[in-house]
C-alpha positions as CSV (number, residue, x, y, z in Angstrom):
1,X,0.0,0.0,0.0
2,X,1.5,3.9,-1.2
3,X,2.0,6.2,1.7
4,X,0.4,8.8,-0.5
5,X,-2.0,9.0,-3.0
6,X,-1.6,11.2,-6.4
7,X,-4.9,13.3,-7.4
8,X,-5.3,10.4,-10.1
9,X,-5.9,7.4,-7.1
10,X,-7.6,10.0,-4.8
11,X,-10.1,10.2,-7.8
12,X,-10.5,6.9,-8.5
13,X,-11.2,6.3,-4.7
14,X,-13.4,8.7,-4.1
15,X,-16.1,9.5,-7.1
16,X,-19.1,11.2,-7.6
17,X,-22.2,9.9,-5.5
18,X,-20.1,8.1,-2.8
19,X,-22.9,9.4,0.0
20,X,-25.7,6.9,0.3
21,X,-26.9,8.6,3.5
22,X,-28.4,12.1,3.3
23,X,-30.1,12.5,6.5
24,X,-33.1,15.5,7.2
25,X,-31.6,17.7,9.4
26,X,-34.9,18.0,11.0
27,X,-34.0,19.5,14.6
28,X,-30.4,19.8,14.1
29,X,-28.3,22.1,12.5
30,X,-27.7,21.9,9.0
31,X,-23.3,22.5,8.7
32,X,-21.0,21.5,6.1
33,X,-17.7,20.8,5.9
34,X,-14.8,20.7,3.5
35,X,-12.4,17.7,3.3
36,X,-9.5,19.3,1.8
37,X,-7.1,16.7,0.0
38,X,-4.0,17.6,-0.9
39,X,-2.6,15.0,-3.5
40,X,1.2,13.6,-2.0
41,X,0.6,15.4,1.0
42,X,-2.5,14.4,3.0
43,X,-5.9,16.4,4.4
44,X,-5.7,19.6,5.8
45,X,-7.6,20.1,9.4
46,X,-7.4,23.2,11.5
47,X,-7.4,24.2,15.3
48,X,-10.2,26.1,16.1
49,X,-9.7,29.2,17.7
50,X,-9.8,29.6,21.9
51,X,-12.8,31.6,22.2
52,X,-15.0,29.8,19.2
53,X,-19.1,29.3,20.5
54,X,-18.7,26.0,19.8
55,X,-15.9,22.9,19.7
56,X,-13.3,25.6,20.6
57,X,-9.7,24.9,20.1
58,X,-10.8,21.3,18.8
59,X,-9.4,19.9,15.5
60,X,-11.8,20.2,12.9
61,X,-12.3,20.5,9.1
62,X,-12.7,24.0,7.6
63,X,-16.5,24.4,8.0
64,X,-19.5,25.3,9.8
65,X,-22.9,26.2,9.7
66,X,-25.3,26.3,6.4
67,X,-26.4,29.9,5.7
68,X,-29.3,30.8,3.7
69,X,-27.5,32.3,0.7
70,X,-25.8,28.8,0.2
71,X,-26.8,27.1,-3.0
72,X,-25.9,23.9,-1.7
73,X,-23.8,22.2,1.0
74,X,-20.6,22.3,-1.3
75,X,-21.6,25.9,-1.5
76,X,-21.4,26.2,2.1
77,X,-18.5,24.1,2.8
78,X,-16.2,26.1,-0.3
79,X,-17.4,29.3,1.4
80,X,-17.0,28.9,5.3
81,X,-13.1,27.4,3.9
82,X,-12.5,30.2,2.4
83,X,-13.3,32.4,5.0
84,X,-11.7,30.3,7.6
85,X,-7.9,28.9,5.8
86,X,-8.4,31.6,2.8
87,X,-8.5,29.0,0.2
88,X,-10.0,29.8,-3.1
89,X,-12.9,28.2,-4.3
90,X,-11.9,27.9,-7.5
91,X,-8.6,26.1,-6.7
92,X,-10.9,23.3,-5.4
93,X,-12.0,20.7,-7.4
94,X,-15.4,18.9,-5.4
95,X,-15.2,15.2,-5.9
96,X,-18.2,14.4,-4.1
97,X,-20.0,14.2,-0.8
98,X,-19.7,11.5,2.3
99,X,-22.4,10.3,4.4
100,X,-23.7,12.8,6.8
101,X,-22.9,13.0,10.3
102,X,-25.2,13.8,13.0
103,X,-23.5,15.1,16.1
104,X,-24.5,14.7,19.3
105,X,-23.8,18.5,20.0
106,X,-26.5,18.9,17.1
107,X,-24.9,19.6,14.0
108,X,-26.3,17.5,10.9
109,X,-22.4,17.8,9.0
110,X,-22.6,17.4,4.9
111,X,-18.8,16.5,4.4
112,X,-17.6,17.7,0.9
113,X,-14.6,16.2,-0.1
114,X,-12.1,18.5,-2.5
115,X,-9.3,18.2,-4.1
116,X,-6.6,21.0,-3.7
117,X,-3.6,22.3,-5.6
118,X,-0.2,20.0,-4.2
119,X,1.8,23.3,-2.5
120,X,-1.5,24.8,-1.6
121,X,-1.3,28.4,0.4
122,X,-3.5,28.5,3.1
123,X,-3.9,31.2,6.1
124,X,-5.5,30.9,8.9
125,X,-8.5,33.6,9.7
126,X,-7.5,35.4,13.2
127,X,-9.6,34.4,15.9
128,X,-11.2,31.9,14.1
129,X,-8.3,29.4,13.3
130,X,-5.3,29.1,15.7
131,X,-3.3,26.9,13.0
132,X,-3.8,24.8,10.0
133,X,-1.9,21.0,9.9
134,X,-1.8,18.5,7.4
135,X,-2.6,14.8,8.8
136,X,0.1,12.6,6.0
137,X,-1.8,9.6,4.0
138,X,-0.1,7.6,5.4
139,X,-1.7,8.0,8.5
140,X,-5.0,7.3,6.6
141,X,-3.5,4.2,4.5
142,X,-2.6,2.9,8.1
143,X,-4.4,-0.2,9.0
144,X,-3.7,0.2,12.5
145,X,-5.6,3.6,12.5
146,X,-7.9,5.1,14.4
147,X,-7.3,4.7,17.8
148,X,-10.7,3.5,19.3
149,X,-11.6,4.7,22.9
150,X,-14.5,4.5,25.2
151,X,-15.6,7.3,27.7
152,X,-19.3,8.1,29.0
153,X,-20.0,12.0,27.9
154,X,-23.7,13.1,29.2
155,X,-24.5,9.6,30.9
156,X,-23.5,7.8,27.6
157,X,-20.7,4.9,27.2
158,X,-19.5,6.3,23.8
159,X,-16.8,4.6,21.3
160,X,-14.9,7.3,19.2
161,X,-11.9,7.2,16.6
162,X,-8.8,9.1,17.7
163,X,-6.2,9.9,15.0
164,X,-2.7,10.1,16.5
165,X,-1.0,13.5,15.8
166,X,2.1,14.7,17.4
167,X,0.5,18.6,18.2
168,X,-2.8,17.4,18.1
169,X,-5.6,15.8,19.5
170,X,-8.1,14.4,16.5
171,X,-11.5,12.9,17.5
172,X,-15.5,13.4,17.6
173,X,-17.1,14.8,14.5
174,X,-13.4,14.8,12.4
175,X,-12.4,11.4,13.7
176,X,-15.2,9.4,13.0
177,X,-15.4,11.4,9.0
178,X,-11.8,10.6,8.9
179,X,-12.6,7.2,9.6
180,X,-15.1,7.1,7.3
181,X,-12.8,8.6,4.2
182,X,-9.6,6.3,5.4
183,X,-11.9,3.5,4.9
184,X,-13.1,4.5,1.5
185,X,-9.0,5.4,0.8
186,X,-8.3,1.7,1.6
187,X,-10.9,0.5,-0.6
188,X,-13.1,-0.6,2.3
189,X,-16.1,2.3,2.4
């Protein structure tokens, strides 16, 4: 197995219509999120800022929540990422959508996976974003990845994915989608 994967494999892995599960957001909020691949490199995450409403100083995928003006979820998700890593939405090509994620915080999460430009320039939005890191593929590719742990969070026993990082803690909403798209990377999703 390649510890990376050029924008031809990462196509070929992940095309058009891979989400079977669209979920109604119903009473949740509708959010979307932008899995930005870089090809040879990896996926590009960010550290939420300190004094964020919500998941603050968490690692989490450029994203957030779905404003009326959005066309679409991809809409949403190229938007909130350029606001938040100042990529441009044209330098993004979409390959598709994941399952959604329900949270149990409340977020009903559209993932949107894109493809971005290998030496991509990215800046974080002050106050916003603390820093932007790359998790390799070949964390991803690893078979012995996630980490799975158990802990009971509002009188639940919950099981989560943990990605080891050396800077960063990588779990809840982000773990479990990276789970999700390392599984579809090994051919297994």
């Amino acid at each position: 197995m390649p510890v990376t994967l050029s924008a031809e494999e990462l196509r070929r892995l992940l095309p058009p219509g891979l989400a079977r599960m669209r979920a109604v957001p119903e009473r949740h909020r509708p959010a979307a999120v932008l899995i930005p691949l870089e090809p040879g490199r990896g996926v590009w995450l960010t550290r939420r800022g300190a004094k964020m409403p919500s998941h603050a100083g968490q690692a989490a995928f450029p994203g957030g929540k779905i404003e009326p003006q959005d066309a679409s979820p991809e809409a949403a998700a190229l938007r909130e990422a350029q606001e938040e890593i100042g990529l441009d939405p044209r330098d993004v090509e979409i390959l598709g959508r994941m399952d959604d994620h329900v949270t149990l915080t409340g977020f009903h999460i559209a993932p949107v996976i894109g493809l971005v430009p290998r030496g991509v320039r990215l800046t974080a939005a002050p106050g916003e974003v603390e820093e932007i890191f790359c998790l390799p593929f070949s964390a991803l590719l690893d078979p012995a990845l996630p980490q799975r742990r158990r802990a009971v969070l509002h009188g639940m026993e919950l099981e989560f994915s943990v990605w080891p990082h050396p800077d960063h803690v990588i779990w809840g909403a982000t773990g479990e989608i990276l789970r999700q798209l390392a599984l579809r990377l090994r051919g297994r999703g």
